[in-house]
C-alpha positions as CSV (number, residue, x, y, z in Angstrom):
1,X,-3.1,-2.4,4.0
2,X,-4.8,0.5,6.6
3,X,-5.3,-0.6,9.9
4,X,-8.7,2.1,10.0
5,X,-11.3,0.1,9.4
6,X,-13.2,2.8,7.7
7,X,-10.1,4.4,5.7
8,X,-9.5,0.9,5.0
9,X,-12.7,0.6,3.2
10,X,-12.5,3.5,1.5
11,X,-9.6,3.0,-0.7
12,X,-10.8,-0.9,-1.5
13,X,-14.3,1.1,-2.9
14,X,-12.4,3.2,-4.6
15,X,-10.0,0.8,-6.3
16,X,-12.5,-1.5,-6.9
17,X,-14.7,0.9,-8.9
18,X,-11.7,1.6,-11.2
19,X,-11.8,-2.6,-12.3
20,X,-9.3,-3.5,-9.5
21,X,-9.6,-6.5,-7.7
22,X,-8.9,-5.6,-4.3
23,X,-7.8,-7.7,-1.2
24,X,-7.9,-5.4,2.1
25,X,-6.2,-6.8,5.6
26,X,-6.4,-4.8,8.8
27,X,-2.8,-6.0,9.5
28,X,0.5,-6.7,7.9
29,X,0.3,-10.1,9.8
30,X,-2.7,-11.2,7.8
31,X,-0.8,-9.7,4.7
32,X,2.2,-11.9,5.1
33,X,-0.3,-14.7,6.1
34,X,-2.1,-14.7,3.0
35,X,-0.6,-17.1,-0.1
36,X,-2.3,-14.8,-2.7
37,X,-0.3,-11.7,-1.1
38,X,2.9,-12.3,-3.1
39,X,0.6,-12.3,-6.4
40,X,-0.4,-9.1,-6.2
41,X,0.1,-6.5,-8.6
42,X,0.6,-4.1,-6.5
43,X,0.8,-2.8,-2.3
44,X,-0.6,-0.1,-1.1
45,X,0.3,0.1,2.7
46,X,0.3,2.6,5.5
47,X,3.4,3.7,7.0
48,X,2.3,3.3,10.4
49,X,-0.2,0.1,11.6
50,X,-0.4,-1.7,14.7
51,X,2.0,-4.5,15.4
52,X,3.6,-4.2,11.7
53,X,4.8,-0.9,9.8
54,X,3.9,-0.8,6.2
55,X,7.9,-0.9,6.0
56,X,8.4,-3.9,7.7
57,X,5.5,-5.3,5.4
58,X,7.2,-4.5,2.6
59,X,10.2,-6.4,3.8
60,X,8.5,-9.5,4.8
61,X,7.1,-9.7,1.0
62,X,10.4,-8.7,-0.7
63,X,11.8,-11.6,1.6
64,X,9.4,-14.1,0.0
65,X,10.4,-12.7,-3.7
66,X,7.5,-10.4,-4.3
67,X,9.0,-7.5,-6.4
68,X,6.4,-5.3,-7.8
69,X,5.3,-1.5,-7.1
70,X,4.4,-0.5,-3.7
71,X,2.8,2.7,-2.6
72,X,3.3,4.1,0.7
73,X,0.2,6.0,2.4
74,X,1.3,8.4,5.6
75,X,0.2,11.1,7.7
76,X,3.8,11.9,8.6
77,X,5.7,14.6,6.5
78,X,6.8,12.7,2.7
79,X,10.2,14.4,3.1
80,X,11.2,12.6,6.2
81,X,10.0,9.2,4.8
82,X,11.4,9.7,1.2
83,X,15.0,9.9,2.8
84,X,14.5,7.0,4.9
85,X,11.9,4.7,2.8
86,X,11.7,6.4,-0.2
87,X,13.6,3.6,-2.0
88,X,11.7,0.7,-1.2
89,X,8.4,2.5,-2.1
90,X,7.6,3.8,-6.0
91,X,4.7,6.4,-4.6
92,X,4.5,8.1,-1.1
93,X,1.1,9.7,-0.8
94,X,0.5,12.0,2.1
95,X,-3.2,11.7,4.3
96,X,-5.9,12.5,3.6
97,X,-5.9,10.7,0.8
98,X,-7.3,11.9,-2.9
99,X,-8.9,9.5,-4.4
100,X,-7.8,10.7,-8.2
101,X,-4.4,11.1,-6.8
102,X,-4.5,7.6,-5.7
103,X,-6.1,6.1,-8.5
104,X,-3.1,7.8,-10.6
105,X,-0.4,6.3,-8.3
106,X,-1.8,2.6,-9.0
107,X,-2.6,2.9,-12.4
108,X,0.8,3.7,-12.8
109,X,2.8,1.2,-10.4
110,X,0.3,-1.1,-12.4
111,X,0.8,-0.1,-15.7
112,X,-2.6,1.1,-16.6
113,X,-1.7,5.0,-16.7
């Protein structure tokens, strides 16, 4: 979940070439809206989107009884988040993003690492 279009894209390519099967959404909204979003294996969601933080995201799925790893992405300083949100979420990865740094965080939230 990015609301960039372009970052967005990015980390679906790069999931996708590690054998993950990857649904993107350029809101929480369309998250939420989706019946296949409480059967993923995994969220990875920015902190800050329009209309819906990756937060209240979160929420909306834990709400619905989806309980599996998320991973929060931010441009904001990690040590403010992980005392605020740093329970909810397994990973908090700061931007810009590496991609190997990434692909470690979901391989483990998913079990592959």
């Amino acid at each position: 979940m990015e609301d960039d279009s372009a970052v967005r894209r990015s980390i679906q390519l790069i999931l996708q070439a590690r054998g993950y099967d990857v649904r993107a959404f350029s809101s929480g909204a369309l998250a939420l809206a989706d019946p296949a979003s409480v059967s993923a294996a995994c969220l990875v969601t920015d902190y800050r989107m329009a209309g819906m933080s990756g937060l209240d995201l979160l929420r909306g799925l834990r709400a619905v009884g989806w309980r599996r790893p998320a991973i929060l992405i931010t441009a904001h300083r990690s040590d403010y988040i992980e005392k605020s949100e740093g329970v909810l979420f397994d990973e908090i990865l700061e931007k810009p993003l590496l991609d190997r740094r990434l692909c470690a965080c979901v391989d483990r939230a998913t079990g592959r690492a």
